[in-house]
C-alpha distance (Angstrom), angle and dihedral (degrees) to the residues before:
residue distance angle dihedral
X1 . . .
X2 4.00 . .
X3 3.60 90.9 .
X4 3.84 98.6 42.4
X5 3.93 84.2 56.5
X6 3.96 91.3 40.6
X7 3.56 85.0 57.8
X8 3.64 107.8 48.5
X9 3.53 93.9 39.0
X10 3.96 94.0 80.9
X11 4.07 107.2 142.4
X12 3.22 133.7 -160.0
X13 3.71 124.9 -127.8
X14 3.42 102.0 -89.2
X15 3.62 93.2 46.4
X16 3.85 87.7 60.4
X17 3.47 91.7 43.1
X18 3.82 94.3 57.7
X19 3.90 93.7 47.6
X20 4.13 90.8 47.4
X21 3.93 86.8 52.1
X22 4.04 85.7 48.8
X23 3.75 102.2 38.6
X24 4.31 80.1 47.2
X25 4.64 91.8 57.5
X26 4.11 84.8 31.2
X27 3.98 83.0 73.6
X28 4.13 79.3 62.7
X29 3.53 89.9 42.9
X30 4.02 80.5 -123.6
X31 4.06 121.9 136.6
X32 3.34 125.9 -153.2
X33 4.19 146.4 -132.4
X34 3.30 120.6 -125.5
X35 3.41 92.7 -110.2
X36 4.20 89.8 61.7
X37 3.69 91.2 44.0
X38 3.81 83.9 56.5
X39 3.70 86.4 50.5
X40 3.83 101.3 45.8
X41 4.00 99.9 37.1
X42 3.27 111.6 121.0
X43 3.75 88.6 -137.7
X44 3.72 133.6 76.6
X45 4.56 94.6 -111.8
X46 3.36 95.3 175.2
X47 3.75 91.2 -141.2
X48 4.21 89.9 -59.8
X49 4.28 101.2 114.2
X50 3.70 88.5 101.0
X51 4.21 97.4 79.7
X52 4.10 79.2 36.9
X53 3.41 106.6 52.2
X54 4.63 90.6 39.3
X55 4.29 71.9 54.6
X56 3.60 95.3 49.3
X57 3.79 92.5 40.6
X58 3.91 92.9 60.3
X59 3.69 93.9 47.1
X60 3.59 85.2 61.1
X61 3.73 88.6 -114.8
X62 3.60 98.9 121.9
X63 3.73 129.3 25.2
X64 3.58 125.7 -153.0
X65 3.69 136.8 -159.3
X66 3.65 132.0 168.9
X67 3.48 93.7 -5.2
X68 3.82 94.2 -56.7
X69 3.93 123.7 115.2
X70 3.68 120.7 -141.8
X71 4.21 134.4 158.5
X72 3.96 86.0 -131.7
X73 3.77 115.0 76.8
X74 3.78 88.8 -135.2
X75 3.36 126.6 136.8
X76 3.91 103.7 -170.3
X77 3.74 88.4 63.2
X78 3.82 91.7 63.1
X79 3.98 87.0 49.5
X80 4.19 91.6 44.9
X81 3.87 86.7 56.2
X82 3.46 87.6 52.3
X83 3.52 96.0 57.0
X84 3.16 96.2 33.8
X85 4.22 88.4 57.2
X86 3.91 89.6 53.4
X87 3.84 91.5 53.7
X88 3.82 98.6 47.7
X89 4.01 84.5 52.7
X90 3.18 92.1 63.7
X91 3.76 100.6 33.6
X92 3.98 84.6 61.7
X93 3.82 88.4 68.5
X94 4.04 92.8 61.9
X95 3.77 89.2 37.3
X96 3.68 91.0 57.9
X97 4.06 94.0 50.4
X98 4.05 89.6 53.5
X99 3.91 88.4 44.7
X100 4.18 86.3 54.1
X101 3.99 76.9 46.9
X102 3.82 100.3 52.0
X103 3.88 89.3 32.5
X104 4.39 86.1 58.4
X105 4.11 81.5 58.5
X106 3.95 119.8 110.5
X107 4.20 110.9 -107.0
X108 3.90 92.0 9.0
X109 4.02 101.7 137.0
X110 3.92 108.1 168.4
X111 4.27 131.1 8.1
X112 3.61 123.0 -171.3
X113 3.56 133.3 164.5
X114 3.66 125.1 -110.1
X115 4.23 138.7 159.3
X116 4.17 113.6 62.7
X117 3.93 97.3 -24.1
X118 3.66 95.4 60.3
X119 3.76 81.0 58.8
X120 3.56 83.1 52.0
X121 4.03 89.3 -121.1
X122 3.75 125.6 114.5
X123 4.01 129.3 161.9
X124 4.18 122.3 178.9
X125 3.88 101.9 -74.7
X126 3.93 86.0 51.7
X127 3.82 127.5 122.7
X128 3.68 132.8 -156.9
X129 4.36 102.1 -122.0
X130 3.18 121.3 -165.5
X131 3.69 138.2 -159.0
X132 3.83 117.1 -147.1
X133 3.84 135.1 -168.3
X134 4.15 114.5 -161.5
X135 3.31 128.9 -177.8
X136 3.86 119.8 -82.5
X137 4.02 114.2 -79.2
X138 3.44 95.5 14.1
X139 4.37 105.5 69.8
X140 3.89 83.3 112.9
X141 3.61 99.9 56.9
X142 3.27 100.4 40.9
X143 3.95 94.2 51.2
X144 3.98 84.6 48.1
X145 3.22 90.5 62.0
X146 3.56 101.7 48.1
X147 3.99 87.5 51.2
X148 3.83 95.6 45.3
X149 4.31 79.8 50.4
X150 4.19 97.4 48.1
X151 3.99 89.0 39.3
X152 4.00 91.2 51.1
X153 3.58 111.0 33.8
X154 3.74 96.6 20.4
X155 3.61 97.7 38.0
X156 3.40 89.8 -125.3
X157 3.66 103.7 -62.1
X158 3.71 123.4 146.1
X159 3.74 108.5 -164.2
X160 3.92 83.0 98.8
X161 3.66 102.8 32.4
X162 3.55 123.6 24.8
X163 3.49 112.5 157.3
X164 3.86 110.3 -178.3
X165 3.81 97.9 150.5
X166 3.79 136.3 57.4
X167 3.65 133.0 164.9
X168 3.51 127.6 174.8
X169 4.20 126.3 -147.4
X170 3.70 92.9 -81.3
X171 3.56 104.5 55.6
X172 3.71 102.0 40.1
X173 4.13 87.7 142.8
X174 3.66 113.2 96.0
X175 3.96 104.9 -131.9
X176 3.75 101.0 -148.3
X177 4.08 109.7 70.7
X178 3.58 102.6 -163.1
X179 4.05 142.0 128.3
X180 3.40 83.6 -97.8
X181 3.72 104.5 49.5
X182 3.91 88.1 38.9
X183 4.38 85.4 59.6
X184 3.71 93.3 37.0
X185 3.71 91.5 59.4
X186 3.89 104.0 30.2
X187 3.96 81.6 60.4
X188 3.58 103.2 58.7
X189 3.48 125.3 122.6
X190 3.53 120.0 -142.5
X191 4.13 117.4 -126.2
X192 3.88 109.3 155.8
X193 4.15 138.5 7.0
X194 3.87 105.8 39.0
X195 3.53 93.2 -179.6
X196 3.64 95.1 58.4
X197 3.82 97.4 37.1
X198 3.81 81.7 66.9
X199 3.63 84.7 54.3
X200 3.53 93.2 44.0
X201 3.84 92.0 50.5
X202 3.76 93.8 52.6
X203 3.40 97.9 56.7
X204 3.75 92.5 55.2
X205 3.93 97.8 55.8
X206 3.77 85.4 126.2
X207 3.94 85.7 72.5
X208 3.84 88.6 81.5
X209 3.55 97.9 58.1
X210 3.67 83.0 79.1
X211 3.46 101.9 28.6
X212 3.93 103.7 43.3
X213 3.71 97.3 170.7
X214 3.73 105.9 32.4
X215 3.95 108.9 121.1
X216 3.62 130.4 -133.1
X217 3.78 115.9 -93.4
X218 3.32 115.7 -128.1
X219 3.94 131.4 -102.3
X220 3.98 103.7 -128.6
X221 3.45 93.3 140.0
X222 4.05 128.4 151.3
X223 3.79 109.9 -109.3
X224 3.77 111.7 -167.8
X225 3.69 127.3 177.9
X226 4.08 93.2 -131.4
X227 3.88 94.8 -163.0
X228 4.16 92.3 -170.1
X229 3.84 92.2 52.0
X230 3.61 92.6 53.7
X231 4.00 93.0 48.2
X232 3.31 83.4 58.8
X233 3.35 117.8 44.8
X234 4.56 76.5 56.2
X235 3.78 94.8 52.9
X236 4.11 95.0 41.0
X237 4.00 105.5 100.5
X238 4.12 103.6 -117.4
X239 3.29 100.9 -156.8
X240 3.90 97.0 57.5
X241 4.12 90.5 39.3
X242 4.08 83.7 59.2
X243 3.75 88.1 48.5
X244 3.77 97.5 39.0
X245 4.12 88.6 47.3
X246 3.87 96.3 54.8
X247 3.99 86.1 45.0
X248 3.89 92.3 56.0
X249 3.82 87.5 46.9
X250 3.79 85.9 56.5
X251 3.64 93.7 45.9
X252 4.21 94.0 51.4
X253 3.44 88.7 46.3
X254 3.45 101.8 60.2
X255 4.02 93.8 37.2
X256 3.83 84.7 51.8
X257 3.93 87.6 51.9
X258 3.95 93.4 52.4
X259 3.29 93.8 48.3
X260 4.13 109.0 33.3
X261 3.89 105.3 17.0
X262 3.77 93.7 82.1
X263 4.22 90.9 54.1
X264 3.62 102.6 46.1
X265 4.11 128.2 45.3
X266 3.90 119.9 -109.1
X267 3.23 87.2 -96.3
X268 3.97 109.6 49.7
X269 3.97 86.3 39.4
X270 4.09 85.8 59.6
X271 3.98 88.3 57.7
X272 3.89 108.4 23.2
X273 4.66 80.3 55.5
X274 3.35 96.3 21.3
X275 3.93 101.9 174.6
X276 3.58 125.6 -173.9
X277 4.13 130.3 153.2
X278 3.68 81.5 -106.0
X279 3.98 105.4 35.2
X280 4.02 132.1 47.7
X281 3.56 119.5 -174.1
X282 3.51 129.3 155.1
X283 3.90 126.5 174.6
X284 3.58 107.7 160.8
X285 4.00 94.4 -174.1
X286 4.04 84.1 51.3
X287 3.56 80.5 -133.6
X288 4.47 95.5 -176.4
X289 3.60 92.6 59.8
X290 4.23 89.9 41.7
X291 4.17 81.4 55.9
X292 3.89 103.8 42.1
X293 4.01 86.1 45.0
X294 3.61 91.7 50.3
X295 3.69 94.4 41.4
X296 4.04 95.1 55.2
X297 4.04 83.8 50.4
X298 3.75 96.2 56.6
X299 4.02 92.8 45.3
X300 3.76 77.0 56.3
X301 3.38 100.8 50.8
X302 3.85 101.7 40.7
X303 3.68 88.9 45.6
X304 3.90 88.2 47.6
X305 3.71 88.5 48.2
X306 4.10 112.0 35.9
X307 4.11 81.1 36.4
X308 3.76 91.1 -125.5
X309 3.76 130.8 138.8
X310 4.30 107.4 -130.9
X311 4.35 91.1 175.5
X312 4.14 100.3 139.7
């Protein structure tokens, strides 16, 4: 029986493209539309899953409800993302009043948002990431200052203003080249800084060799002429700001070290707080390697269980 089914479920590459890209959101317990499968395949479909997925569908492959595709056949998940949809809408309203916050800030050049509202998803533990660009030399003071902010007159909540990534003009590249890199940035959504998103996008052109089909989003962000942030960023001695950054890179590095070094190898630790003049990033959880680990066991598994072969 397990080999007749082994046999005649030989799939094409598309096929195996669309259940990679749905084993990859099933980690979020999140189905997809067409449209996003499209967008997340990591084959160029040339608008053709339709005929694939009705395929998939009756081999019991794929299940779909409400116009959402998903490898579970579960029916609450299509009525979570539903919720969770509504929510992020109106989540983006209070994430667009702290990015007119952030954007106010001396040597802030870009703000997007990233994490589960870029995806346009957000449930009750959810907070709103963002992804920041700063000018070059000063990445350390400007995510100081957005700390010293949250910790004072948030009390140091993030569900508003988690800022786990900063880049500054000269390392708009994202090192790590990955699936989940390539979805990470391909969802951002664009807040502050046109001009340098453009940059920004440019320098990540390597994000559609895994994401073919995924579209550009667009630039509708708020440009304001913040007259007091310009003053400022005059008046402000340079030469002390450039030795005051690399100090507060010193200082986060070492406070990092205390508290993470002794949970995460040399190695992981380098990536998961990876801490350059130019680059902040700080993911305690280590959250990309917790994905791509758990994505390579669920091709596994389905493989393992629907006795099909998904190798690209």
């Amino acid at each position: 029986m397990n080999q007749a089914r082994q046999t005649s479920n030989v799939l094409a590459a598309e096929e195996k493209s669309i259940l990679r890209t749905l084993l990859y959101f099933d980690i979020f317990s999140y189905p997809l539309t067409k449209k996003e499968i499209e967008q997340f395949s990591p084959l160029a479909t040339n608008s053709r899953n339709a005929g694939t997925l009705d395929k998939l569908v009756a081999m019991q492959l794929v299940y779909e409800h409400n116009e959402f595709y998903m490898v579970q056949n579960q029916l609450p998940l299509a009525s979570r993302r539903i919720a969770g949809n509504s929510l992020a809408r109106k989540k983006l309203k209070t994430a667009q009043r702290y990015s007119r916050l952030i954007a106010r800030l001396p040597f802030v050049r870009g703000i997007m948002l990233s994490g589960s509202i870029s995806k346009g998803y957000m449930d009750s533990k959810s907070d709103i990431d963002y992804f920041i660009i700063t000018e070059v030399n000063r990445l350390w003071i400007v995510r100081t200052m957005l700390a010293f902010i949250r910790r004072i007159f948030l009390f140091n909540s993030h569900k508003n203003l988690c800022t786990n990534y900063f880049v500054d003009l000269q390392n708009l590249e994202i090192v790590e080249k990955n699936a989940f890199t390539a979805i990470e940035f391909s969802t951002l959504v664009p807040m502050y800084g046109k001009p340098v998103l453009d940059q920004l996008r440019q320098a990540n052109l390597w994000a559609r060799d895994f994401l073919p089909n995924s579209p550009s989003a667009e630039l509708s962000t708020q440009e304001d002429n913040y007259l007091l942030k310009s003053f400022l960023e005059k008046i402000l001695p340079h030469s002390y700001l450039d030795r005051f950054n690399f100090w507060l890179l010193k200082k986060t590095i070492q406070f990092w070290r205390k508290k993470y070094g002794t949970l995460l190898s040399d190695n992981d630790f380098q990536i998961a707080f990876r801490s350059t003049p130019g680059i902040s990033k700080s993911h305690p959880q280590f959250f990309q390697k917790k994905v791509l680990d758990r994505l390579d066991q669920k091709i596994k598994s389905f493989e393992a269980v629907k006795g099909v072969d998904l190798t690209l």
